[in-house]
DRENTI-568172 format. One record per residue (C-alpha): residue number from 1; residue in one letter; chain; y, x, z. Coordinates in nm, 4 decimals. Last residue first. Example, Ala and Ser with C-alpha at 12.3 -4.5 7.8 and 13.67 -1.06 7.14 Angstrom:
# residues 2
2, S, A, -0.1060, 1.3670, 0.7140
1, A, A, -0.4500, 1.2300, 0.7800
END
This chain:
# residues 253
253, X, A, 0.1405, 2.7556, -0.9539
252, X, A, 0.0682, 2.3843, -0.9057
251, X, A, -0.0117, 2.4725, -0.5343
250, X, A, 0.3475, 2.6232, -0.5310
249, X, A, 0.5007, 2.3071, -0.7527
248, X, A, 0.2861, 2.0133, -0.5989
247, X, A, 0.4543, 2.1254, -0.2567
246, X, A, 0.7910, 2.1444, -0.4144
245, X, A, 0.7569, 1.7675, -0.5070
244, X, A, 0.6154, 1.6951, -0.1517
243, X, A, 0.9316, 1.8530, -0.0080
242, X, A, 1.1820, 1.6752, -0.2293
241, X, A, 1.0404, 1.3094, -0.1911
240, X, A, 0.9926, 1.3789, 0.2021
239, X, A, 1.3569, 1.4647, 0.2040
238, X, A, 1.4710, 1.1886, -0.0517
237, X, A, 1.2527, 0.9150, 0.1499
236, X, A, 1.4040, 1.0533, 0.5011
235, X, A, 1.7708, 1.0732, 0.3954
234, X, A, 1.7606, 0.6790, 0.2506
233, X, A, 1.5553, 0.5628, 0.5697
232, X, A, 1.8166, 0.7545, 0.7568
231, X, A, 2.0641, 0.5540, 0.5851
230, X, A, 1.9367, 0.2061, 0.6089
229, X, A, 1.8939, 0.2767, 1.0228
228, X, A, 2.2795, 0.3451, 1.0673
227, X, A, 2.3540, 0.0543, 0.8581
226, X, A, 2.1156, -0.1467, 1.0628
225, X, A, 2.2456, -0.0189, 1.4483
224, X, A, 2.4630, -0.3517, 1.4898
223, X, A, 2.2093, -0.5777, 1.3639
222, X, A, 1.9584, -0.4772, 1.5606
221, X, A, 2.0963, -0.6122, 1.8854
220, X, A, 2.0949, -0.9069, 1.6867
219, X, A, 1.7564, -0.9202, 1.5742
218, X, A, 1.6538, -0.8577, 1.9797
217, X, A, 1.8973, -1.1038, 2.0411
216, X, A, 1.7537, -1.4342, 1.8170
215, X, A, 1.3772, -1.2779, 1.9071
214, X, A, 1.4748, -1.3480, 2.2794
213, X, A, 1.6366, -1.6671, 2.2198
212, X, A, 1.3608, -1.8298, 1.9740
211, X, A, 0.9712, -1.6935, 2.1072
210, X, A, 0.8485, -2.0499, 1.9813
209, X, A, 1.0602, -2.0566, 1.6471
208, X, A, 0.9387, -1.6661, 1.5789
207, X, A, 0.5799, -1.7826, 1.6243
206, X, A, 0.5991, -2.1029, 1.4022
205, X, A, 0.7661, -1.8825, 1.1704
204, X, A, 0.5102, -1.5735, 1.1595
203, X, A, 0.2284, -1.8810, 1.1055
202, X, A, 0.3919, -2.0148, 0.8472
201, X, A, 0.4012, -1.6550, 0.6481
200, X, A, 0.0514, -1.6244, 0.7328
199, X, A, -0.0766, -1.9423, 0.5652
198, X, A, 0.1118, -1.8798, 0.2864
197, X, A, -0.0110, -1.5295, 0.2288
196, X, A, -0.3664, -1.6636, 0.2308
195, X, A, -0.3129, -1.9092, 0.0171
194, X, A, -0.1044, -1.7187, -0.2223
193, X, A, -0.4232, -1.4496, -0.1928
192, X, A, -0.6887, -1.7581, -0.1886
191, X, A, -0.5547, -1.8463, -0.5055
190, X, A, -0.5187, -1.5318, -0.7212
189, X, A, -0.8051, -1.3764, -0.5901
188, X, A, -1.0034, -1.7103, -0.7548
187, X, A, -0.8210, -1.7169, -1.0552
186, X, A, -0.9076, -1.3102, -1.1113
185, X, A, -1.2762, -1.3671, -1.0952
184, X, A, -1.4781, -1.2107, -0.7938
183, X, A, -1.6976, -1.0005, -0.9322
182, X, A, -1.7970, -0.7871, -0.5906
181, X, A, -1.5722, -0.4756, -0.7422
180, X, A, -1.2901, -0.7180, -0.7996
179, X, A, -1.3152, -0.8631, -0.4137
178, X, A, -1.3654, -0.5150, -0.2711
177, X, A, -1.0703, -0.3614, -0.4527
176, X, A, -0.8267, -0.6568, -0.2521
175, X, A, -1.0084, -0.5994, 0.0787
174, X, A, -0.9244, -0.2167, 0.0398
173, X, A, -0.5515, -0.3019, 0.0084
172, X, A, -0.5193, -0.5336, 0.2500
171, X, A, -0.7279, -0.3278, 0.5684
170, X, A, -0.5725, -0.0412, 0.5421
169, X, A, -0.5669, 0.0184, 0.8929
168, X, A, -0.2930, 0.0188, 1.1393
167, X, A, -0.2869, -0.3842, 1.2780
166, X, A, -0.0777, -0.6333, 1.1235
165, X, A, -0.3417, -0.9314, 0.9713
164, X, A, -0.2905, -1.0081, 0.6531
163, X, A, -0.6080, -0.8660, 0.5217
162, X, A, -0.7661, -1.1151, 0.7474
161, X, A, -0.7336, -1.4442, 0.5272
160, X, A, -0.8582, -1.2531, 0.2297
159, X, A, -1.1447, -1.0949, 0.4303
158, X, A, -1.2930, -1.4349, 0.4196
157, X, A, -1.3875, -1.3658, 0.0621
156, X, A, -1.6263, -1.0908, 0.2780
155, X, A, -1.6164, -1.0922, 0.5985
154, X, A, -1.8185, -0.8109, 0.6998
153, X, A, -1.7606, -0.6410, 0.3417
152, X, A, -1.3788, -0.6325, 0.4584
151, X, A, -1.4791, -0.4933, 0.7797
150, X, A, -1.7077, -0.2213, 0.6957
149, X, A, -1.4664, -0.1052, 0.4621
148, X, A, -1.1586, -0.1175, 0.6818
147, X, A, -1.3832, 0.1130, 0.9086
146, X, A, -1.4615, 0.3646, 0.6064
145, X, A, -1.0674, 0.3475, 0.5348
144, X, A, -0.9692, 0.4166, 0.8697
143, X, A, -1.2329, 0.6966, 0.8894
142, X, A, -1.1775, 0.8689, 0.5588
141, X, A, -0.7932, 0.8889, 0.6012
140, X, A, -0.8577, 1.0445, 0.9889
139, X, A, -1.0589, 1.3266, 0.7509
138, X, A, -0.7646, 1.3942, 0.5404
137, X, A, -0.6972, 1.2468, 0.1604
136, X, A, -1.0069, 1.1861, 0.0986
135, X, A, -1.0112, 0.8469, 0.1879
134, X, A, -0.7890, 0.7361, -0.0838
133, X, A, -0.9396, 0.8225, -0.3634
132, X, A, -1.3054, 0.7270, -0.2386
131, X, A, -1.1447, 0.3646, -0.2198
130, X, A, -1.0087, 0.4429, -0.5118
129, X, A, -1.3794, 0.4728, -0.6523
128, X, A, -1.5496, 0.1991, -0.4461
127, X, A, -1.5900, -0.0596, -0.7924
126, X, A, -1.3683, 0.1407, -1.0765
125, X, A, -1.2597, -0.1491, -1.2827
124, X, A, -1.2747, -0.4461, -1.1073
123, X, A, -1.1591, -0.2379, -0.8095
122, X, A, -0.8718, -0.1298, -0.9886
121, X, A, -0.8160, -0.4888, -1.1363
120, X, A, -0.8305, -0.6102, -0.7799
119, X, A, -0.5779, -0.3447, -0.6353
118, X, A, -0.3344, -0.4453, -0.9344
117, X, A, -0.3886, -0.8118, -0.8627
116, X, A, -0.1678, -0.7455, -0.5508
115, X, A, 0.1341, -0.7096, -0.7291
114, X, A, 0.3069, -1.0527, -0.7036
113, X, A, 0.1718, -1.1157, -0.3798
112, X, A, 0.4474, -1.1220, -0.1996
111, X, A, 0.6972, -1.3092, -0.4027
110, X, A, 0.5101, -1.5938, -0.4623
109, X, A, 0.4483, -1.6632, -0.0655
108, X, A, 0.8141, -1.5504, 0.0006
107, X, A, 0.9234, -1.8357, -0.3066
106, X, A, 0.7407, -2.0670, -0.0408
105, X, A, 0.8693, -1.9051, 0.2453
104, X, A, 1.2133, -1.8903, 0.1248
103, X, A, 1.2479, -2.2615, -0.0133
102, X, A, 1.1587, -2.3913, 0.3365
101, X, A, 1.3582, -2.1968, 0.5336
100, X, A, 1.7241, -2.2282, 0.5077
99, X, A, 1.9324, -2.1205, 0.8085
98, X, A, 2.1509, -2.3430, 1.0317
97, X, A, 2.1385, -2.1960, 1.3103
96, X, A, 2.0058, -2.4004, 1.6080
95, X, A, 1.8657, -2.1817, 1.8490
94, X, A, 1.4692, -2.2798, 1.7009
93, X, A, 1.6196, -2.2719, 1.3547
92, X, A, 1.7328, -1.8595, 1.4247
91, X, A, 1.4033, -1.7960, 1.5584
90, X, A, 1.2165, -1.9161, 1.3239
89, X, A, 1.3518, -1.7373, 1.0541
88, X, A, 1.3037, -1.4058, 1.2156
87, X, A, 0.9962, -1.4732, 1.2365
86, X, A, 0.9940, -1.5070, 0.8425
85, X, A, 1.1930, -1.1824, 0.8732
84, X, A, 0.9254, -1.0438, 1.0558
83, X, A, 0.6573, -1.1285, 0.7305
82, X, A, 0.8700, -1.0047, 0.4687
81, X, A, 0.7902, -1.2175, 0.1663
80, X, A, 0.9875, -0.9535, -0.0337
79, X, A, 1.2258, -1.1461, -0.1938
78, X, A, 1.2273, -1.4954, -0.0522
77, X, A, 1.1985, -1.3599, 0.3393
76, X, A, 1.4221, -1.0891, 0.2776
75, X, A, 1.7010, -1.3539, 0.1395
74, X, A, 1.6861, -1.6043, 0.3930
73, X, A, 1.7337, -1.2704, 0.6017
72, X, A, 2.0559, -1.1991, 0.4461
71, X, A, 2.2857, -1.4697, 0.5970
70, X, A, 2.0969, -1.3503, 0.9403
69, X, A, 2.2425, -0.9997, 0.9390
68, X, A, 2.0523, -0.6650, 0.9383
67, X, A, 1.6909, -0.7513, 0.7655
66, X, A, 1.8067, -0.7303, 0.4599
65, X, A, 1.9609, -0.4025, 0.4916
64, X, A, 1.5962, -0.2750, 0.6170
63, X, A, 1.4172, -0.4538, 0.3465
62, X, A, 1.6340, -0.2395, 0.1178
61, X, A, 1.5862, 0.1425, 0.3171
60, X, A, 1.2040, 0.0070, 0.2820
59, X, A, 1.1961, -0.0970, -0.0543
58, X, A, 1.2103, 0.2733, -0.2523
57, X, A, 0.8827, 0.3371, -0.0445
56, X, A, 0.7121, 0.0147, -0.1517
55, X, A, 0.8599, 0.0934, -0.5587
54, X, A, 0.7028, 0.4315, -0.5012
53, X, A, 0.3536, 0.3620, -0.4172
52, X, A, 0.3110, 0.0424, -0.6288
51, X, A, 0.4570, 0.3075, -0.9621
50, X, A, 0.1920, 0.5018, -0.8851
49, X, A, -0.0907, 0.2253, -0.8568
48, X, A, 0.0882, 0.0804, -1.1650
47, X, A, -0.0183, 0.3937, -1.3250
46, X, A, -0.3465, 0.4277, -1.2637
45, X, A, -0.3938, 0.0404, -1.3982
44, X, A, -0.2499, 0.1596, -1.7241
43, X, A, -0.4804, 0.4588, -1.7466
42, X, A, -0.7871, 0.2905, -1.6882
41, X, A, -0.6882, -0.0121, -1.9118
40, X, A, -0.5996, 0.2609, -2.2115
39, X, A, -0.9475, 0.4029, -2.1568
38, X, A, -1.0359, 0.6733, -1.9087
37, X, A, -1.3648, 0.9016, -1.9659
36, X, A, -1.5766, 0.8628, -1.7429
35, X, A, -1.6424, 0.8370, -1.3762
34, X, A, -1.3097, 0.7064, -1.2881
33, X, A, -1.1072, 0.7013, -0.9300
32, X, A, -0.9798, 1.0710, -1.0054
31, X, A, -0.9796, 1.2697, -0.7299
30, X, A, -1.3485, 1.3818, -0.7710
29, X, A, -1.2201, 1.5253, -1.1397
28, X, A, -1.3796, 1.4483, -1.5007
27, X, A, -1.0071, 1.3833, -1.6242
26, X, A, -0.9483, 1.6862, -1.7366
25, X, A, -1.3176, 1.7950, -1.8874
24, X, A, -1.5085, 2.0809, -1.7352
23, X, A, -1.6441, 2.3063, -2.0022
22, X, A, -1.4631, 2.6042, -1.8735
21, X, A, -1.5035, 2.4924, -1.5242
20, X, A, -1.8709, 2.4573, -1.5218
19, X, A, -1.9187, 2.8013, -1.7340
18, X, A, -1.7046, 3.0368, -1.4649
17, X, A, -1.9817, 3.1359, -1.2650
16, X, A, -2.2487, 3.1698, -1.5735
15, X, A, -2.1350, 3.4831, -1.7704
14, X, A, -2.1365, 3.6490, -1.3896
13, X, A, -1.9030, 3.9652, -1.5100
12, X, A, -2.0564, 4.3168, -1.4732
11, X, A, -1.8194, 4.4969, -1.2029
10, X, A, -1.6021, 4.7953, -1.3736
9, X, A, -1.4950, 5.0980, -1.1855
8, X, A, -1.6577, 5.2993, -1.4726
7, X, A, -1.9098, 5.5058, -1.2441
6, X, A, -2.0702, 5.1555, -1.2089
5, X, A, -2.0540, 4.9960, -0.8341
4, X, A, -2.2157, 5.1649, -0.5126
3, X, A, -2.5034, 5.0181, -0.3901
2, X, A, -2.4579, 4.9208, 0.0049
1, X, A, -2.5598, 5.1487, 0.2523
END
């Protein structure tokens, strides 16, 4: 039989079990990039991870406007360096519209990358650790970024080139932290990213100018279901924002 407790009804407390936590500091957390204390820089970088996050999610209701008509594409291609609008793009000059092109890719080129030396500082600053971040978010998380990994320290500064490429892993973002963890210097990202991009962004036009008619109609076709499209983006970002937020709230309380 199993001892019975004090006549008191009172278990004698463990003055050890609760001594980690008590002395634990905030930020000394495994889902927390750092391992130390965060400066200012840790902190700033942090935060324009966050803000990355939800300005990409705000976009996507946008780049789906933009991608409606072809008087706006010009536009989606310069703005966001949208990589099937610059398809798009070829398309429309290989039928004959008279669409700019030029100016859009190379602002495009600009335009895209703009952020990306966020991911570099953070890897600059952290090596692997949002890398570690990120893949513990759920078990299929951990094994698209551990294969991303291999790949991007496969190639390595080649992996600029092949960040770009569209298949489903996070391949970009985890090539970018591998170049500042490995000490490469910010002018060199900076280059081979715009070069990268640039190379890409021709290469999605010189496709989109070979497919022509069929890419011309299937943008078309989408055209007339856009709006429609723009708006359940809009629903879908507010619902998910809502539910996550009352998520945090009941495992916050």
């Amino acid at each position: 039989m199993a001892a019975e407790p004090p006549s008191d009804g009172n278990l004698v407390p463990d003055p050890g079990r609760d001594e980690p936590d008590k002395d634990k500091e905030w930020w000394d957390d495994p889902a927390m990039p750092w391992r130390h204390k965060p400066a200012r820089a840790d902190i700033a970088c942090m935060s324009w991870i966050g803000f990355l996050g939800v300005f990409s999610l705000a976009m996507l209701p946008v780049r789906a406007w933009l991608l409606g008509a072809p008087e706006r594409l010009p536009w989606l291609v310069a703005l966001m360096g949208s990589r099937s609008g610059t398809a798009g793009l070829g398309s429309f000059v290989r039928v004959g519209m008279d669409v700019p092109f030029v100016w859009p890719i190379l602002l495009g080129t600009l335009m895209s990358i703009k952020l990306d030396w966020v991911y570099w500082w953070a890897g600059k600053l952290w090596g692997r650790g949002i890398i570690e971040v990120w893949a513990g978010q759920s078990a299929r998380a951990a094994r698209n970024y551990a294969r991303a990994e291999r790949w991007a320290t496969k190639l390595g500064w080649v992996g600029m080139f092949v960040a770009y490429v569209p298949i489903p892993l996070p391949v970009m973002p985890v090539v970018f932290v591998l170049t500042g963890a490995h000490g490469m210097s910010w002018r060199k990202f900076v280059l081979l990213d715009a070069l990268s991009c640039f190379v890409w962004l021709v290469g999605f036009f010189l496709f989109g100018f070979v497919v022509g008619t069929p890419a011309v109609e299937l943008l078309t076709l989408y055209g007339r279901v856009a709006n429609y499209i723009v708006i359940a983006l809009v629903v879908v970002i507010v619902v998910s924002s809502i539910m996550r937020g009352a998520k945090q709230t009941k495992q916050s309380a």
